[in-house]
C-alpha positions as CSV (number, residue, x, y, z in Angstrom):
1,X,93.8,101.3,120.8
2,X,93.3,102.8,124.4
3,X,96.7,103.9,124.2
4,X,96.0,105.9,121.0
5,X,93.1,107.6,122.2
6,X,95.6,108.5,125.8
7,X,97.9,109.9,123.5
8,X,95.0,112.4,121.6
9,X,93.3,113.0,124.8
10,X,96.4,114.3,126.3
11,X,97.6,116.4,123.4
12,X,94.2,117.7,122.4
13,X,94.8,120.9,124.1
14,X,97.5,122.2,121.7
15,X,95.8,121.9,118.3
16,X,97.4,123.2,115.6
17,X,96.2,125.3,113.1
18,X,96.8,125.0,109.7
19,X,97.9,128.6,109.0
20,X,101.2,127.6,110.9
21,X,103.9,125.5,109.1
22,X,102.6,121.9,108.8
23,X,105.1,118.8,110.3
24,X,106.2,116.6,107.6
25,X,106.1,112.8,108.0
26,X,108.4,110.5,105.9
27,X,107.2,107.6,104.7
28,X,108.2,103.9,105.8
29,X,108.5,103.1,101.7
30,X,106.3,103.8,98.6
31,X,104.7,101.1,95.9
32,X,106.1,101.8,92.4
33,X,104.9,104.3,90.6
34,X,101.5,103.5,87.9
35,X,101.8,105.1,84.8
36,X,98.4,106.1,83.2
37,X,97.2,106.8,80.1
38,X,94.5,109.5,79.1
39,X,91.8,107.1,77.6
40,X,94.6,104.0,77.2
41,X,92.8,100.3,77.6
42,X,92.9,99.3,81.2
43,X,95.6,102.0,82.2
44,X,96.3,101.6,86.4
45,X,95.5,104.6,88.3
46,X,95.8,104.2,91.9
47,X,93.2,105.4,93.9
48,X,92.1,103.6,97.4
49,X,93.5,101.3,99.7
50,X,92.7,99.1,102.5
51,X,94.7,96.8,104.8
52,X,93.7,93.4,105.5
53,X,95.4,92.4,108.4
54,X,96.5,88.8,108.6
55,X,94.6,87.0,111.8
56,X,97.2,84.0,112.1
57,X,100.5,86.8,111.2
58,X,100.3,90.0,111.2
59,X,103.6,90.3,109.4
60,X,101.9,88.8,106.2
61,X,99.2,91.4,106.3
62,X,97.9,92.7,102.8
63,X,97.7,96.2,102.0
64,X,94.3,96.1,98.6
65,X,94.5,99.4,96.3
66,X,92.0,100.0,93.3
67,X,93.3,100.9,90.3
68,X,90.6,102.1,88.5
69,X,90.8,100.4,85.0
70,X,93.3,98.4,85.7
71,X,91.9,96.3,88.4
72,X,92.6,95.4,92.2
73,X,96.4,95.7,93.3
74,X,97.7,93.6,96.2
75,X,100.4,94.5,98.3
76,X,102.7,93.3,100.8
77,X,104.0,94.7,103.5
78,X,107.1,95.3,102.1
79,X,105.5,97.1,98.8
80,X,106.0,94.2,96.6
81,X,103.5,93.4,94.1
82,X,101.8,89.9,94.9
83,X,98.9,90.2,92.8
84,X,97.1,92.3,90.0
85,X,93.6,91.7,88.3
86,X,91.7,93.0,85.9
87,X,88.0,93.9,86.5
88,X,85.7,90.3,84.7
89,X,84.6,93.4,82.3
90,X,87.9,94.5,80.8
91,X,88.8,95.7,77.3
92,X,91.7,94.2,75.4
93,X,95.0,94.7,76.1
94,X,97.6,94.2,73.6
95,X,101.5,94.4,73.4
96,X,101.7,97.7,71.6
97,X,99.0,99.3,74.2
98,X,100.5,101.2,77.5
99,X,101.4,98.4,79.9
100,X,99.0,97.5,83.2
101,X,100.0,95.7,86.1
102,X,97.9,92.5,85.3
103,X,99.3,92.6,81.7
104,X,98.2,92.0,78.5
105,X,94.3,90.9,78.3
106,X,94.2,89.4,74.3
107,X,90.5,88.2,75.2
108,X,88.8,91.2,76.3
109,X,85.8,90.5,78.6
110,X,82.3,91.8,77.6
111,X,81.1,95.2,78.5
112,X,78.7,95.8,81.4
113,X,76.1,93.8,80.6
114,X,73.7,97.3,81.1
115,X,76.0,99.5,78.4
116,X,74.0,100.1,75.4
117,X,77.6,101.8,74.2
118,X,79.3,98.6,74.4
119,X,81.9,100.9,75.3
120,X,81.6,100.5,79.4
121,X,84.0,98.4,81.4
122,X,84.9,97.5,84.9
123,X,85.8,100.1,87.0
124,X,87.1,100.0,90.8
125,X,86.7,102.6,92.7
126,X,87.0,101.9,96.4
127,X,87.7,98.4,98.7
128,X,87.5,98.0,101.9
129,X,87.8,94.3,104.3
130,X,84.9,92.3,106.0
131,X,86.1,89.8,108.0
132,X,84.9,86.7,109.1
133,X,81.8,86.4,106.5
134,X,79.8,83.4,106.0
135,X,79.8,81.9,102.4
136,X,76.5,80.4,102.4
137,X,72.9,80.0,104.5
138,X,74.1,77.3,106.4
139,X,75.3,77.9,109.9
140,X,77.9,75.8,109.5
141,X,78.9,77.3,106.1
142,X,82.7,78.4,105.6
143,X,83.6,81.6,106.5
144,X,86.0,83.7,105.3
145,X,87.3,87.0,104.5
146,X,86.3,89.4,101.8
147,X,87.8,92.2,100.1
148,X,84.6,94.2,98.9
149,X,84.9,96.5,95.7
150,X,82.7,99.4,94.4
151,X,82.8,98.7,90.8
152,X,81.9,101.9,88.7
153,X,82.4,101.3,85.6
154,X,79.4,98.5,86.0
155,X,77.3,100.0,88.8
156,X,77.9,97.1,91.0
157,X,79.6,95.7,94.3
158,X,82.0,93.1,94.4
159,X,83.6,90.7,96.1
160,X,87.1,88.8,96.9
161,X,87.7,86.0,99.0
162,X,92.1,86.5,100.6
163,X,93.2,83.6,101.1
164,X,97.0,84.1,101.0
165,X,97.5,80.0,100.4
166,X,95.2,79.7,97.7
167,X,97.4,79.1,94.4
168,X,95.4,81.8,92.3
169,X,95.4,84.0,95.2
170,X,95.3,85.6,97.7
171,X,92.2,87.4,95.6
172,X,89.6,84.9,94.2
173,X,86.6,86.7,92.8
174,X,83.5,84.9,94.7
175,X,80.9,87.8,93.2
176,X,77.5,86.5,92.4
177,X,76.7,86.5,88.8
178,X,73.3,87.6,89.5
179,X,74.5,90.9,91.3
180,X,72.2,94.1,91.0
181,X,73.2,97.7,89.9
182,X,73.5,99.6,92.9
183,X,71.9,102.7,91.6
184,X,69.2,101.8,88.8
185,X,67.4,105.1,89.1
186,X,69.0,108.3,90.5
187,X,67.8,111.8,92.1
188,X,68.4,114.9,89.8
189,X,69.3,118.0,92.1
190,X,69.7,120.7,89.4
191,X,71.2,123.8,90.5
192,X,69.4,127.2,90.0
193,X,72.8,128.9,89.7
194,X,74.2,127.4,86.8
195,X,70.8,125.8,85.1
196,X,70.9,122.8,83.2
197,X,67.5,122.1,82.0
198,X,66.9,119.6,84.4
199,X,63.9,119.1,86.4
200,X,64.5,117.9,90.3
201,X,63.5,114.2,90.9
202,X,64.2,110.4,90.2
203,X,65.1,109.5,86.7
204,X,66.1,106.3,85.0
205,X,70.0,106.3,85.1
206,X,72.0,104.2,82.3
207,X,74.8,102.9,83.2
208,X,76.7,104.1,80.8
209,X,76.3,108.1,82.5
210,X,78.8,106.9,84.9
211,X,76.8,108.5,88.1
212,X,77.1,105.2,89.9
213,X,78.8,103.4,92.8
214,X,81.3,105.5,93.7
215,X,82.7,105.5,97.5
216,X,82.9,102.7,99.9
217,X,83.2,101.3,103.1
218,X,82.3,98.3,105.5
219,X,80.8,97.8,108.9
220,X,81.7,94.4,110.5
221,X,79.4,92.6,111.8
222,X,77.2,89.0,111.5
223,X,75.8,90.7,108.8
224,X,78.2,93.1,107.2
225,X,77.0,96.3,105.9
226,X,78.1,98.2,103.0
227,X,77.9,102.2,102.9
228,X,78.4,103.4,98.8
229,X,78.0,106.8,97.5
230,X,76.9,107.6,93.8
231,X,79.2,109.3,91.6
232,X,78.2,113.0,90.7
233,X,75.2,112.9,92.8
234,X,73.8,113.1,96.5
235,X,72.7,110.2,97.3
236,X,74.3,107.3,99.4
237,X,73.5,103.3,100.0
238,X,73.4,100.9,103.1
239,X,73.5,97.4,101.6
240,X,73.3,93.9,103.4
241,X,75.7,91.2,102.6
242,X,73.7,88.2,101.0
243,X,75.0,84.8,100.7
244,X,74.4,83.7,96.8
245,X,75.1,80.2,95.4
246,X,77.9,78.2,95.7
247,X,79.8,80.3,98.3
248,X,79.5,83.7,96.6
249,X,77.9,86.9,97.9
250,X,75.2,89.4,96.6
251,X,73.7,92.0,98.4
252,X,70.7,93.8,99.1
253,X,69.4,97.8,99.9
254,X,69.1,98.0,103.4
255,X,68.8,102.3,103.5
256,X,69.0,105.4,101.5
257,X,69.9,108.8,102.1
258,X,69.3,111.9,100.1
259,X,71.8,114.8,100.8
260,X,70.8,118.5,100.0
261,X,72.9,119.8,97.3
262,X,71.9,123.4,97.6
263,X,71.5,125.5,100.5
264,X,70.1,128.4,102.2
265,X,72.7,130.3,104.1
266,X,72.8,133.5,106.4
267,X,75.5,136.3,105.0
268,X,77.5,138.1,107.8
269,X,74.9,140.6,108.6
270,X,72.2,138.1,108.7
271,X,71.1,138.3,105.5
272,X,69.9,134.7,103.7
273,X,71.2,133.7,99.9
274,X,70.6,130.7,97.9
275,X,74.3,128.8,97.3
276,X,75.1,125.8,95.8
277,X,78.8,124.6,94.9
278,X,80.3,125.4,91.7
279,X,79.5,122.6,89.2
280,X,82.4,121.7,86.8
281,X,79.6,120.7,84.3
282,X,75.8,121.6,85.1
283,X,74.5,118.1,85.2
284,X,77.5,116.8,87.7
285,X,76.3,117.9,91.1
286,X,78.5,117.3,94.6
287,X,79.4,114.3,95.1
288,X,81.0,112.3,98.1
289,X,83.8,109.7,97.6
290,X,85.0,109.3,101.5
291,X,82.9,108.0,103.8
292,X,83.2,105.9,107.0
293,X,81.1,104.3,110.2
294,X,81.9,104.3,113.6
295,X,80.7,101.2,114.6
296,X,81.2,101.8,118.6
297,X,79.1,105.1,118.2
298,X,76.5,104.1,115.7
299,X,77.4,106.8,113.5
300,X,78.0,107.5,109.5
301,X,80.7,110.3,108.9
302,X,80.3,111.5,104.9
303,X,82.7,113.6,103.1
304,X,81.2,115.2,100.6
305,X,84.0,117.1,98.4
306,X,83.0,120.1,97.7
307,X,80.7,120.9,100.4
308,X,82.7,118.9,103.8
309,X,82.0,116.7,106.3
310,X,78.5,115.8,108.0
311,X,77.8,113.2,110.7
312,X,74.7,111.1,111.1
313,X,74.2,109.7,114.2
314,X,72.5,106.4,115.2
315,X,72.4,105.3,111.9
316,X,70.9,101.7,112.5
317,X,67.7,103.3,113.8
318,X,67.5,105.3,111.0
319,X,64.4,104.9,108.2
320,X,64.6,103.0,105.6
321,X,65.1,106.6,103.1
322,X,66.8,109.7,105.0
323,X,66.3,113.0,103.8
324,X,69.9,115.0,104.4
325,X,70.0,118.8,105.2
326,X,72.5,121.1,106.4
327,X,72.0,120.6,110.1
328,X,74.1,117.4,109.7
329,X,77.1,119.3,108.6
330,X,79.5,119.6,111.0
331,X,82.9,120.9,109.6
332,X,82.2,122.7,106.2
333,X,85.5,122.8,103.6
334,X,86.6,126.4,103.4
335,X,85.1,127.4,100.0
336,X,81.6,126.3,101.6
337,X,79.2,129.6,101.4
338,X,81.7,131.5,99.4
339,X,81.0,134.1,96.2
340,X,81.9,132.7,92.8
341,X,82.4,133.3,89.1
342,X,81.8,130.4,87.2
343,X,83.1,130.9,84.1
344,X,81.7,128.9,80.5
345,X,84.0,126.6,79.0
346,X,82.8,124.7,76.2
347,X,80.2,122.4,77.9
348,X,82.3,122.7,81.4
349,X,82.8,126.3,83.7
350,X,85.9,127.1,85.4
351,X,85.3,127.5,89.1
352,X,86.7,130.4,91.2
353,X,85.7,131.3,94.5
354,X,86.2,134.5,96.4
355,X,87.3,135.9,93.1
356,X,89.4,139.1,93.3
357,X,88.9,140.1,89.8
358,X,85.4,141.5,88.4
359,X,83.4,138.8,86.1
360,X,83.8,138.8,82.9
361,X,81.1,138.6,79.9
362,X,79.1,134.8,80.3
363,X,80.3,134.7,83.8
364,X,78.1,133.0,86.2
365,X,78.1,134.9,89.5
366,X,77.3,133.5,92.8
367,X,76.5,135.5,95.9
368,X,78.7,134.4,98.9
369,X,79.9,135.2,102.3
370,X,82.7,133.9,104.4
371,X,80.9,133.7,107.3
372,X,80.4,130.0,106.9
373,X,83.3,128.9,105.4
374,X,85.6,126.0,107.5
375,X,88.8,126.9,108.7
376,X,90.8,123.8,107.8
377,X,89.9,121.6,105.0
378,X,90.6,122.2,101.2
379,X,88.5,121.0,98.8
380,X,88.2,118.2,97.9
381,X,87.8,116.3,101.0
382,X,88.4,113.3,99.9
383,X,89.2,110.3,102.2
384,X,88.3,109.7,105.5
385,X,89.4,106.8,108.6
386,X,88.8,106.4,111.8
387,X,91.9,105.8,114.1
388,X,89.8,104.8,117.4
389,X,86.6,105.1,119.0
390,X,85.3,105.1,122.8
391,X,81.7,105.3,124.0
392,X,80.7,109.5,122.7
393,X,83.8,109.9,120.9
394,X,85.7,109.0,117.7
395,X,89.5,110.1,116.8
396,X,89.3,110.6,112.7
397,X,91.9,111.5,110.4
398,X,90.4,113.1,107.0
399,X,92.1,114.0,103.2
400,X,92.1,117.5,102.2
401,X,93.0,116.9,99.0
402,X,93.0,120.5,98.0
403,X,96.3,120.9,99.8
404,X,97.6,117.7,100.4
405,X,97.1,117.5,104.2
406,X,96.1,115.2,106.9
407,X,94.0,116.5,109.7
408,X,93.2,115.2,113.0
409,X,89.7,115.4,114.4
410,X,88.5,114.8,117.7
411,X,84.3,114.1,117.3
412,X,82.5,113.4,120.4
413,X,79.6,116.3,121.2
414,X,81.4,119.1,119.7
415,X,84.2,118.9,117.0
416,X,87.9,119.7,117.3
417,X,90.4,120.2,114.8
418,X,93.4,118.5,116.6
419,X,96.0,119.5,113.8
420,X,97.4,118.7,110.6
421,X,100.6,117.2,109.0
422,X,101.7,116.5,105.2
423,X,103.3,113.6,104.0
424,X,106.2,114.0,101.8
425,X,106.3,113.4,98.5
426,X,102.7,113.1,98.5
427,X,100.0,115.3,96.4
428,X,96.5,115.2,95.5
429,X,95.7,112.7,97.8
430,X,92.7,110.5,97.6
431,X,92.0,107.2,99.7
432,X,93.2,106.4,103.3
433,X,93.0,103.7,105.8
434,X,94.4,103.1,108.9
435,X,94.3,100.1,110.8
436,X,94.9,99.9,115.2
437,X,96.5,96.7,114.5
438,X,100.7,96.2,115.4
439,X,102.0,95.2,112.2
440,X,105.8,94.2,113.0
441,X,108.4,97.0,114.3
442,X,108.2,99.2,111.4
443,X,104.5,99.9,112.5
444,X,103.6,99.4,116.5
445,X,101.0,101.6,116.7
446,X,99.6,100.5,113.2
447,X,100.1,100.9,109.5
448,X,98.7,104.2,108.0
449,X,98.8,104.1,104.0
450,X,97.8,107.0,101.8
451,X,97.3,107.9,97.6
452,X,100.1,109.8,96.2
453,X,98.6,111.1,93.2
454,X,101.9,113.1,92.6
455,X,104.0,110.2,92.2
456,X,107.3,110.4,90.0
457,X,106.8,110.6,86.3
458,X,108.5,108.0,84.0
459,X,111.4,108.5,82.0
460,X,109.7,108.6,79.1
461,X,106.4,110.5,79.2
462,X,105.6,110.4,75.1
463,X,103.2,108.9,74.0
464,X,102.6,105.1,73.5
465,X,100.7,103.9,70.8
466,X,98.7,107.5,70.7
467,X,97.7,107.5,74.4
468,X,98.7,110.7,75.8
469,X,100.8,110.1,79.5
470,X,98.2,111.4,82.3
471,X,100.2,111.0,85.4
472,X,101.5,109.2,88.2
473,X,100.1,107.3,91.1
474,X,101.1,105.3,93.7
475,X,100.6,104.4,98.0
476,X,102.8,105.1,100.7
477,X,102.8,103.1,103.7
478,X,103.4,105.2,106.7
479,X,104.0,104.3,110.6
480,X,101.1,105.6,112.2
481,X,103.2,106.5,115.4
482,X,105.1,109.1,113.5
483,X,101.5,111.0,111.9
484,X,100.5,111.1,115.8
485,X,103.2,112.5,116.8
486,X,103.0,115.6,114.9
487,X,99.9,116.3,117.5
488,X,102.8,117.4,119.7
489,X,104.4,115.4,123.2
């Protein structure tokens, strides 16, 4: 994408700020609206997508979205529904329940084999493509690509074979039975602001906590490499690809990395305070959901929500465990550093930062300073993609879900915020992908397609069967030529 990174090069020079009026971009055409149910068996929730474009066509490309409960979602490019599984571990699904893309499930799969509940199911979070993968140890083994899957609910990674001509496809599930938990034990970062009788270190971690694999993305290669975060915690996974029986994959831990939750920052007359972010509950700490890998530039971009976005260069070289501080930070959200009341609610605190008003009584206050608060992104920062990469720099686009915007970043030995745009229609945004591939007129300089956690309501929003209505989600495909040119001629 040479011509892309022209384009950014040339425009760089006018970035736009996001106190000015944002541009608008229209979507090509939106998926229909998921209906989900607070609690509801298998209820869709859309959350990440990822395109899979077709080697042989690229007009029969795939666009893959999660859906939480309900599954994997497969799209074509024309937004039609072509496919829609539930997770091997799903509840029961009858007629009288809300309804799920997939349908009705009558024999419910078993829980995750580690829930001592019996209540935890399949989960998926994130997907991303690896393409070109070898089923097996033989060097002449079938190859093939893979859709790969951060199941939460289960604490495990999974995988899907596209094969558009395959009768039960284009998804067929080709996850080793023997697959391990991704995050067996986790590392307890207790904050001294609002203390929850937790002691810092590693702890066993049950699955059925739900601080597992959470984020996800895929470097290509002979080898591919997986990059997961955990839910509610600061730590995050490189796994190797494996070959398992019979054609099916498993994986192994290749690195881990340990990012600071708490930090010591410098006030605007140089004076240093203790600050961590403000915890919804005491035991959830930050947590990072987008993440992505330059692959030209060796380099791991995170996004952790509430704190923003750090960059870890020459990542391969890396040891096998990485301790993360704040010197890998490079473009903090804007609530980063700042004063706040956290304010007890039940066993959860309502978070406000640079409050106007005094505390009240049972208020936790934080010390805080603007001086390093960002200047563009909204918590959360949710997703994040790269749109092209040259030797020393990388073009990224990046979800501030906090306000529904997009923003440019140009990354190479310093950072710059190229600009922003909205997409309409679209709020609380989650997952992204781009991909530099033509897909057909509608999309010559690539497809771009976002979450719309704002999507339109149903008619009806009672409830159904008891299940209280819980929102709306969808993705929009987008024409990537009309997001870049709100960077200006």
């Amino acid at each position: 994408m040479k011509r892309v990174m022209m384009m950014v090069l040339a425009a760089s020079a006018i970035a736009v700020s996001t106190a000015e009026a944002q541009p608008v971009v229209q979507p090509v055409l939106r998926t229909a609206p998921l209906f989900n149910y607070e609690d509801a068996p298998a209820t869709p929730d859309a959350d990440d997508p990822a395109i899979w474009v077709n080697p042989r066509n690229h007009r029969k490309s795939l666009v893959i979205g999660t859906a939480k409960d309900a599954g994997l979602l497969v799209y074509d490019l024309s937004g039609r529904l072509v496919q829609a599984m539930f997770p091997p571990n799903a509840p029961q699904v009858l007629a009288a329940d809300p309804s799920t893309p997939a349908g009705l499930n009558p024999a419910p799969g078993a829980p995750c084999v580690d829930s001592v509940s019996g209540e935890t199911f399949g989960r998926y979070n994130n997907v991303d493509i690896a393409y070109d993968v070898r089923l097996g140890s033989r060097r002449n083994a079938p190859r093939a690509d893979v859709a790969i899957v951060s199941d939460r609910g289960c604490d495990r990674v999974r995988f899907f074979k596209i094969d558009p001509d395959d009768p039960d496809g284009p998804l067929v599930d080709i996850t080793s039975p023997g697959v391990p938990r991704v995050f067996p034990r986790r590392y307890e970062q207790p904050s001294a602001l609002q203390p929850s009788g937790a002691a810092e270190g590693w702890v066993n971690n049950p699955v059925d906590d739900q601080n597992t694999v959470y984020g996800l993305t895929v470097v290509q290669g002979q080898v591919p490499q997986v990059f997961v975060t955990e839910r509610e915690r600061g730590l995050v996974r490189q796994l190797a690809v494996e070959p398992a029986a019979s054609g099916t994959l498993s994986y192994r831990v290749v690195r881990t990395f340990l990012f600071d939750t708490s930090f010591s920052l410098r006030d605007e007359h140089g004076v240093r305070y203790a600050w961590t972010p403000c915890r919804e509950a005491a035991l959830e700490e930050p947590q990072s959901e987008g993440l992505v890998v330059d692959g030209v530039n060796d380099t791991l971009y995170v996004a952790f929500e509430t704190i923003g976005l750090y960059k870890l260069p020459r990542v391969s070289s890396l040891p096998d465990f990485v301790t993360v501080g704040k010197e890998r930070l490079i473009e903090p959200v804007k609530s980063f550093g700042q004063a706040y009341h956290a304010t007890p609610d039940d066993d959860e605190f309502e978070c406000e930062y640079a409050p106007e008003d005094p505390p009240s009584a049972g208020d936790i206050v934080a010390p805080g300073s603007g001086a390093n608060a960002g200047r563009f992104l909204e918590a959360d920062l949710e997703g994040l993609t790269i749109v092209t990469s040259v030797p020393g720099r990388t073009l990224m686009l990046a979800s501030s879900q906090g306000d529904s915007s997009f923003h440019f970043y140009l990354i190479g030995g310093t950072v710059r915020h190229l600009g922003s745009f909205l997409v309409d229609g679209v709020g609380d945004t989650d997952g992204v992908h781009y991909v530099p591939a033509a897909l057909g007129r509608q999309y010559p300089l690539g497809l771009l397609v976002v979450q719309n956690g704002d999507a339109p309501e149903p008619p009806d929003t009672g409830d159904v069967n008891g299940f209280e209505f819980d929102g709306s989600t969808q993705f929009l495909f987008i024409d990537f030529a009309d997001a870049l040119r709100t960077l200006g001629d």
